[in-house]
DRENDRENMI-360213 format. One record per residue (C-alpha): residue in one letter; y, z, x. Coordinates in steps of 0.05 Angstrom, whole numbers, plus 5000, padded with zeros to 4 digits. Each point is the difference from the previous one (the first is absolute). Example, Ala and Ser with C-alpha at 12.3 -4.5 7.8 and 13.67 -1.06 7.14 Angstrom:
+------+-------+------+------+
: type : north :   up : east :
+------+-------+------+------+
:    a :  4910 : 5156 : 5246 :
:    s :  5069 : 4987 : 5027 :
+------+-------+------+------+
This chain:
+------+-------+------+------+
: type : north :   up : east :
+------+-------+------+------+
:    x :  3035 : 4447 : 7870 :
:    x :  4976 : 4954 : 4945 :
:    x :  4929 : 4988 : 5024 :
:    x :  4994 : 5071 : 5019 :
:    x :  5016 : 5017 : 4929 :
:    x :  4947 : 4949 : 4977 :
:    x :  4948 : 5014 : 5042 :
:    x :  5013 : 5083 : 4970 :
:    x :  5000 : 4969 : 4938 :
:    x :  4931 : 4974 : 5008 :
:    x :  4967 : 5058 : 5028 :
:    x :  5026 : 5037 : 4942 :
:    x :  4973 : 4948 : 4950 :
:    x :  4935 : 4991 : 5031 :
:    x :  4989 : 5074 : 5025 :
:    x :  5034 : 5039 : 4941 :
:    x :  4974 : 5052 : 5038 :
:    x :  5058 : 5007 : 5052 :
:    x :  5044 : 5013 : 4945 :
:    x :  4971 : 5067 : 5001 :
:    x :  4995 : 5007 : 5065 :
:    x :  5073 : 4981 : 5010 :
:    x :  5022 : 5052 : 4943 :
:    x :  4956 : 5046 : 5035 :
:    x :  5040 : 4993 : 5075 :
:    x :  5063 : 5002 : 4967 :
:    x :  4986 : 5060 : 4959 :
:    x :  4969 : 5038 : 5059 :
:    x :  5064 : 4978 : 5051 :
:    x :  5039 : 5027 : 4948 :
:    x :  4970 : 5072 : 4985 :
:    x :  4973 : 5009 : 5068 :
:    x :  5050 : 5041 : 5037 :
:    x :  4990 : 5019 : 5062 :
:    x :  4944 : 4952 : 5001 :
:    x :  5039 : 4937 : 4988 :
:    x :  4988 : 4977 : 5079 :
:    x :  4923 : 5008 : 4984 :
:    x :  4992 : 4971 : 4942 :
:    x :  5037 : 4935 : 5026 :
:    x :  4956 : 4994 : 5065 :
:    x :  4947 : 5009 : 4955 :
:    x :  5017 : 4948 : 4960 :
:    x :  5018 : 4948 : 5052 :
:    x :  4933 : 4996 : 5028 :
:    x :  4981 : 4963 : 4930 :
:    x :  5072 : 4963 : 4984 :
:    x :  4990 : 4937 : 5037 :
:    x :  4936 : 4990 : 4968 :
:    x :  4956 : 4936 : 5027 :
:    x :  5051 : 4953 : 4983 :
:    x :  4987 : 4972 : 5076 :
:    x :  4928 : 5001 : 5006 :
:    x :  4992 : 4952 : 4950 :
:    x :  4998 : 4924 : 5011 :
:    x :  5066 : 4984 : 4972 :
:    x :  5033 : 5005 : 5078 :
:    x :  4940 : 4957 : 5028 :
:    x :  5008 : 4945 : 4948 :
:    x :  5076 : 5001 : 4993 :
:    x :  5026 : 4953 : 5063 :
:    x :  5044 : 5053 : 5031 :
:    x :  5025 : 5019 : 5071 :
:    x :  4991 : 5071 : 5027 :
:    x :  5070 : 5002 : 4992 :
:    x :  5000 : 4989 : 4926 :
:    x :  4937 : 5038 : 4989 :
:    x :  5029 : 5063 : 5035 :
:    x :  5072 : 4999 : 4960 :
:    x :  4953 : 4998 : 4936 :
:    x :  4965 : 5057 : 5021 :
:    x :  5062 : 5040 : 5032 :
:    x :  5030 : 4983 : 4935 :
:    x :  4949 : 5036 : 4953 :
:    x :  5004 : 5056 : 5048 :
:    x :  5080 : 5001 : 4989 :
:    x :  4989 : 4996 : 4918 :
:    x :  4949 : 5052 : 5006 :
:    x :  5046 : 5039 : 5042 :
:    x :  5062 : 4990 : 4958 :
:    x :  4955 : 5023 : 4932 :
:    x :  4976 : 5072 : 5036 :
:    x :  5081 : 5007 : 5027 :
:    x :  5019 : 4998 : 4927 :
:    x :  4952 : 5043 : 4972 :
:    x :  5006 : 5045 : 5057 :
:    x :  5073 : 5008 : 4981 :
:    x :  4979 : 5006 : 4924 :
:    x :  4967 : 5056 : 5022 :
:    x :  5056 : 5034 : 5033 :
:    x :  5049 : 4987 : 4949 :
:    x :  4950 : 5028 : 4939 :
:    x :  5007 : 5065 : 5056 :
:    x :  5057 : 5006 : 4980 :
:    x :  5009 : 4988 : 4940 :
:    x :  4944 : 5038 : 4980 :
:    x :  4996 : 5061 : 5049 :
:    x :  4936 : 5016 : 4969 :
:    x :  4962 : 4937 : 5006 :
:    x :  4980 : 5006 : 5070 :
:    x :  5016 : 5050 : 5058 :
:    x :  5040 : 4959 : 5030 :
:    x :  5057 : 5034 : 4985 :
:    x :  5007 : 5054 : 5043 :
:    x :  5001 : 4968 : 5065 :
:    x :  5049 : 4943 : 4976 :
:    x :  5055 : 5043 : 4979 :
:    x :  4989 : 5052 : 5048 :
:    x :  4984 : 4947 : 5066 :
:    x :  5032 : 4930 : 4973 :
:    x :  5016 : 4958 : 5067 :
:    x :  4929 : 5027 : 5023 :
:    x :  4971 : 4973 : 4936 :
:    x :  5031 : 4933 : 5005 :
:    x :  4977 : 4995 : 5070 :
:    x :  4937 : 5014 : 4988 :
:    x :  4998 : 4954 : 4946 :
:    x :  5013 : 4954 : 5043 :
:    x :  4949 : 5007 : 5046 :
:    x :  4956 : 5001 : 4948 :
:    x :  5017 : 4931 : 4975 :
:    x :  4987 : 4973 : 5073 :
:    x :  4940 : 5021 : 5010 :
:    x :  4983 : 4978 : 4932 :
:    x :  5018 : 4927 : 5022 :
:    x :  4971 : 5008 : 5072 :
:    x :  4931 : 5022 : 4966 :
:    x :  4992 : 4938 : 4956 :
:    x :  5031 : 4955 : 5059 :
:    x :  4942 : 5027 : 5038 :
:    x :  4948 : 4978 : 4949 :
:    x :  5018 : 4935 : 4990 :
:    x :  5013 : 4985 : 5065 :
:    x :  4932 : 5034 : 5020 :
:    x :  5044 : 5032 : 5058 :
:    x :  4963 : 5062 : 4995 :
:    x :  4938 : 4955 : 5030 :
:    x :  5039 : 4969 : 5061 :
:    x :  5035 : 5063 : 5020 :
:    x :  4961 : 5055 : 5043 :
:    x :  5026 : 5074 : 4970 :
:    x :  4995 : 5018 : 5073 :
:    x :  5068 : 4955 : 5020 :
:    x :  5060 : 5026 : 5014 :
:    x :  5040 : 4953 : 4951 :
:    x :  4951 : 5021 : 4944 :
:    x :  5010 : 5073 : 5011 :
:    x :  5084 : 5010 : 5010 :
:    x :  5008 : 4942 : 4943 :
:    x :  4946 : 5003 : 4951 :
:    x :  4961 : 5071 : 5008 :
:    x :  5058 : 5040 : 5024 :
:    x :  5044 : 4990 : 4935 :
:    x :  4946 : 5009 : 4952 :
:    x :  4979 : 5067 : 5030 :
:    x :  5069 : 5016 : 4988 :
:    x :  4996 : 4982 : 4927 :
:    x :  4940 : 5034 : 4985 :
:    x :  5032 : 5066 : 5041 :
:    x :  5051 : 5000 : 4954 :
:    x :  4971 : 4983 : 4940 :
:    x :  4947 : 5046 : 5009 :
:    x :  5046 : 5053 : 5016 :
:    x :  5032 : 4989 : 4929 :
:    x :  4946 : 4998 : 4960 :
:    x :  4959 : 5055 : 5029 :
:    x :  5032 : 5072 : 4959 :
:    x :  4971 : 5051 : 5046 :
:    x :  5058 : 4999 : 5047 :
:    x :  5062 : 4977 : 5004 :
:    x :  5012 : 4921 : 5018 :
:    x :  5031 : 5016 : 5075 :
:    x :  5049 : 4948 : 4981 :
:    x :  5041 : 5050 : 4972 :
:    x :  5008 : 5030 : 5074 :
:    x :  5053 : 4974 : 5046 :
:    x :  5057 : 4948 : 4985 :
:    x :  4983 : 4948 : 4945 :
:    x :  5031 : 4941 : 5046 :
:    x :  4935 : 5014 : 5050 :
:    x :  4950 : 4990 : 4946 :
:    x :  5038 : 4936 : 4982 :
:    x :  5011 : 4981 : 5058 :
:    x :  4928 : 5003 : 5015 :
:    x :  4977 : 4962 : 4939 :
:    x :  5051 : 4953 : 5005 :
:    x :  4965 : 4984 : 5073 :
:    x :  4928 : 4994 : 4976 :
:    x :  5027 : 4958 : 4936 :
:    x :  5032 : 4950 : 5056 :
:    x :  4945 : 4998 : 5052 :
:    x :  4959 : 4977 : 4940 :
:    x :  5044 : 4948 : 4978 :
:    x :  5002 : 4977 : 5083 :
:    x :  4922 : 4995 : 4988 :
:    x :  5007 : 4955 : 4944 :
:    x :  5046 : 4954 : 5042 :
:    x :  4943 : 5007 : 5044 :
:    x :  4949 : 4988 : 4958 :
:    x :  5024 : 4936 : 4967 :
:    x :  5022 : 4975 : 5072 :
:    x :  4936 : 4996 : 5029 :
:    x :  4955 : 4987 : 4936 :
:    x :  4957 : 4939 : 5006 :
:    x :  4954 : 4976 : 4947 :
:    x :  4933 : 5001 : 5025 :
:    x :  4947 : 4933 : 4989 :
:    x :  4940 : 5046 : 5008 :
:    x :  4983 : 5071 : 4973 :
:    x :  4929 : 5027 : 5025 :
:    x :  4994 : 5048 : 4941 :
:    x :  5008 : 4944 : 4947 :
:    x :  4950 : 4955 : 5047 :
:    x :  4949 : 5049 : 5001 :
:    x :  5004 : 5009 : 4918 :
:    x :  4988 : 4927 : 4995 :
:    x :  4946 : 4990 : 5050 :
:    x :  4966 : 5057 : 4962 :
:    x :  4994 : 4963 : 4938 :
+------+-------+------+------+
C-alpha cells in the first residue's frame, strides 16, 4: 500500500496533469448514469499506465514471482479505486435523484442492479488483468475457453447495459421474473471471475516480445 501511494504520489508531482485527469474520471463515474460501465472500460484501458514497460522491472533483481504480485497488485489498487467511485456514484443516485438517471432502474429493479453491478466490476478487473498480462495476445478469440469465460459474459454486459441506456424501448429486463435476470448476471459475473483464476494460473512472464524487438531493431 505504501509504495503504491508513493509511486501515485509521484506521478501526481511530476505529471500535475493526472490530477485533472483523475478529477475528470471521478466526475464522469459519478454523473454518468447509465453510462457508468462505459466510462470505466474506457478508462481502464489508460489506468495502468506504462509503469511496466519501463526499465525499473529489468534493473530491479526480482523473480517472476515478485514481479507479477507487483503488477497484480497495481491492478488490485486500481481496481479497489474504480469499486469506490463506482459506489460513489450509486450512492450520489440516490441521494440526488436528479444527478444521474440512475435512479429509475435502482429503485424500481434493485437486486438486478446490484447484480449487474457486479458483473460490471468483473469485467472491469478481467479487462485490465488482460492488459497487463498481455493475455489478449496468447489467447485465440476462436477457443472455446475464451468464448464461454471471457466473450460470453461481456456480451451479456453490454446486452444489458445497452438495453438500459438505449430510451426507445423498454429495457426487456423489466419482462419476466427479476431472479432470471439475476440469476443470469450473477453467472456471467462468476464465469469471469473463473477466467481470472484462469488467467493468473497459467500467466508466464515472457523473456522475448517480437513487437518490442522489431521497435528496437528499427532504430
Amino acid at each position: 500500500m505504501r509504495e503504491h501511494v508513493r509511486m501515485e504520489w509521484l506521478s501526481l508531482k511530476h505529471m500535475p496533469v493526472f490530477w485533472l485527469t483523475r478529477i475528470l474520471f471521478i466526475a464522469l463515474v459519478i454523473c454518468a448514469g447509465n453510462l457508468q460501465g462505459f466510462v470505466m472500460m474506457l478508462g481502464c484501458a489508460f489506468s495502468l499506465g506504462f509503469v511496466f514497460d519501463s526499465e525499473e522491472e529489468c534493473i530491479l533483481p526480482l523473480t517472476d514471482e515478485e514481479m507479477k504480485r507487483r503488477r497484480l497488485y497495481r491492478v488490485g489498487m486500481i481496481w479497489l479505486r474504480y469499486l469506490i467511485v463506482g459506489l460513489i456514484g450509486i450512492a450520489a443516485a440516490f441521494l440526488l435523484p436528479g444527478l444521474t438517471e440512475f435512479t429509475v432502474v435502482m429503485r424500481e429493479k434493485r437486486l438486478l442492479f446490484a447484480a449487474f453491478f457486479v458483473l460490471q466490476m468483473a469485467l472491469i478487473y478481467e479487462t485490465m488483468l488482460e492488459n497487463v498480462t498481455k493475455r489478449k495476445h496468447m489467447e485465440p478469440y476462436g477457443s472455446v475457453k475464451k468464448f464461454a469465460f471471457g466473450i460470453l459474459p461481456t456480451i451479456v454486459f453490454f446486452t444489458y447495459a445497452l438495453s438500459g441506456f438505449l430510451r426507445e424501448n423498454r429495457p426487456f429486463f423489466y419482462d419476466g421474473a427479476e431472479w432470471i435476470h439475476v440469476c443470469i448476471l450473477l453467472v456471467a459475473a462468476a464465469l469471469l471471475v473463473i477466467y481470472c483464476f484462469v488467467i493468473c494460473r497459467e500467466w508466464k512472464l515472457g523473456d522475448f516480445e517480437p513487437s518490442k524487438a522489431k521497435k528496437l531493431s528499427g532504430r
